[in-house]
C-alpha positions as CSV (number, residue, x, y, z in Angstrom):
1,X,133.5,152.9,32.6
2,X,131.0,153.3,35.5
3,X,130.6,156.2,37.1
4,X,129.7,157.0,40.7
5,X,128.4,159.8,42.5
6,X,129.3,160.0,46.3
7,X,126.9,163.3,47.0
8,X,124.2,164.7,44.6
9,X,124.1,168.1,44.6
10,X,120.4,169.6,42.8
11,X,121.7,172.1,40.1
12,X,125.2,170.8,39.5
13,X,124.8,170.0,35.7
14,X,123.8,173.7,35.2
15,X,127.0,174.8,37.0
16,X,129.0,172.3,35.4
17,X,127.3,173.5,31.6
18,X,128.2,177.1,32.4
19,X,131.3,176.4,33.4
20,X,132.0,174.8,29.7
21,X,131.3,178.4,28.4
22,X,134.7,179.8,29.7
23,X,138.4,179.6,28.3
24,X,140.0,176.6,28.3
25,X,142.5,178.4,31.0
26,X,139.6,178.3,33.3
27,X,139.3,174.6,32.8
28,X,142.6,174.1,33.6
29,X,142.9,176.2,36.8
30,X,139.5,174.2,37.7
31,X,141.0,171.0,37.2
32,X,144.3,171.6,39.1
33,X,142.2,172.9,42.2
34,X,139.7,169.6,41.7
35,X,143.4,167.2,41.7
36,X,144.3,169.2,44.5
37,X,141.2,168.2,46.6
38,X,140.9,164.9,45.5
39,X,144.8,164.0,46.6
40,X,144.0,165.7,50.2
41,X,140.5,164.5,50.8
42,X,139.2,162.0,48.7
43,X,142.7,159.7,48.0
44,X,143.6,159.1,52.0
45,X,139.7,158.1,52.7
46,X,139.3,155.9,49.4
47,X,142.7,154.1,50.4
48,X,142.1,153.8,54.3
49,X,138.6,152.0,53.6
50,X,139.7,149.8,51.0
51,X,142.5,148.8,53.6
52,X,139.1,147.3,55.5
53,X,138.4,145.2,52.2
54,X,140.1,141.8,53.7
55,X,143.0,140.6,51.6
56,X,142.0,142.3,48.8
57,X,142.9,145.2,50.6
58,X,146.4,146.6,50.3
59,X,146.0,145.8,45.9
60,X,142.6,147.7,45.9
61,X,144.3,150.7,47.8
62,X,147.5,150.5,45.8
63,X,144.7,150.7,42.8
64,X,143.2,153.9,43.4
65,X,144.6,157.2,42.2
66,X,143.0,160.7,41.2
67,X,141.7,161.3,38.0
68,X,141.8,164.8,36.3
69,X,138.5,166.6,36.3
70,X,136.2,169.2,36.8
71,X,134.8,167.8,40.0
72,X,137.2,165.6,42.3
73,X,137.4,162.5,41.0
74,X,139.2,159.1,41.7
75,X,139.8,156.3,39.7
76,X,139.8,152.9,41.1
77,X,141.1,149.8,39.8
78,X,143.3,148.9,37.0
79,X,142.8,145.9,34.6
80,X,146.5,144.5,35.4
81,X,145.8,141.3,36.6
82,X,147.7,141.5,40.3
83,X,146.3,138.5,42.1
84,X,147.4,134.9,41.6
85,X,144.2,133.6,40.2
86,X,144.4,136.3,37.8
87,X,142.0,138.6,39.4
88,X,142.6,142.5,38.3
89,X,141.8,145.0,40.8
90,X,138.5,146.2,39.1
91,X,137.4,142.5,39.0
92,X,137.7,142.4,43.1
93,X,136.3,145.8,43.6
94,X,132.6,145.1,44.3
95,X,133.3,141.1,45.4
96,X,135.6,142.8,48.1
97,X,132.5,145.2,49.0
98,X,129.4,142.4,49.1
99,X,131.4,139.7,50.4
100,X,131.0,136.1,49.9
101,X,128.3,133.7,50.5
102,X,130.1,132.2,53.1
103,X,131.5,135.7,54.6
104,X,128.7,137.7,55.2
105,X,128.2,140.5,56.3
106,X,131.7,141.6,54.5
107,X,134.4,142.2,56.4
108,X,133.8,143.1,60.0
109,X,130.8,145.7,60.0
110,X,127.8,144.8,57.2
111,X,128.6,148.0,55.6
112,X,132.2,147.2,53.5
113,X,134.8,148.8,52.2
114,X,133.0,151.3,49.7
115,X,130.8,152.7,52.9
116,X,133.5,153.6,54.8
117,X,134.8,156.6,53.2
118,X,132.6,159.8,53.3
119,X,134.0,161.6,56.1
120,X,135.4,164.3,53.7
121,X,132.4,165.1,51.7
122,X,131.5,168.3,53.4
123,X,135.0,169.8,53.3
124,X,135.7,168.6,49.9
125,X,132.4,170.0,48.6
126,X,132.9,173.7,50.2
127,X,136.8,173.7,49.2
128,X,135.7,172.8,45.3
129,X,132.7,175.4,45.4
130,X,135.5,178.0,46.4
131,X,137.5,177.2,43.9
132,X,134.5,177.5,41.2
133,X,134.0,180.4,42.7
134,X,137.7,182.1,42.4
135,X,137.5,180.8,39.0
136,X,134.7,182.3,37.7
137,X,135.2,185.3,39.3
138,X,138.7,185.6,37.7
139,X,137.9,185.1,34.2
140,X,134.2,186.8,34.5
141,X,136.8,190.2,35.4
142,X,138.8,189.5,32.4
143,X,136.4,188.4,29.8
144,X,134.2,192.0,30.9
């Protein structure tokens, strides 16, 4: 499975390894903040650009969900095939983002669908760095 980035952060893998070191609780409690992010940032901004991604559009939104993670995370596309040629949703994904040949620059703007959806970076970032930060505070108390 490809994985994407939508902000790199310098120091984020240390974090992240630390982070391993405490109890599986922790984890969890990190992961249900992360979901919680994701469905009120990430998940409206993924599905109102891919709505952009011509008549791909309302499949490709339908197709993208959150994934349970450390970090805020989406998933998007599925392999059911869901168009009548027999195109699955992860097929379409990046065709719906270049374009055509004949249909360039993709839909509307020269940017696509995939562009058009970092207007909650920022937020997202600062709430999930307050939530690492509850975390490890928490369990630091508790494991001293």
């Amino acid at each position: 499975m490809a994985k994407q980035a939508d902000l790199r952060i310098e120091g984020l893998g240390a974090v992240l390894k630390d982070l391993r070191k405490l109890p599986k609780e922790a984890t969890a409690e990190l992961r249900k903040a992360s979901i919680d992010i994701a469905t009120r940032h990430m998940l409206p901004s993924w599905k109102n650009a891919a709505m952009t991604a011509g008549n791909w559009g309302p499949k490709l939104a339908a197709s993208i969900r959150v994934r349970s993670d450390r970090l805020p995370a989406l998933l998007i596309g599925k392999d059911r095939k869901v168009y009548s040629g027999g195109a699955s949703t992860n097929m379409v994904r990046y065709p719906a983002f270049l374009g055509t040949a004949k249909k360039w620059p993709p839909f509307g703007d020269g940017t696509g669908w995939i562009a058009n959806r970092r207007p909650y970076a920022r937020q997202a970032f600062h709430e999930w760095e307050q939530a690492a930060q509850v975390v490890t505070d928490k369990w630091n108390r508790n494991t001293l």
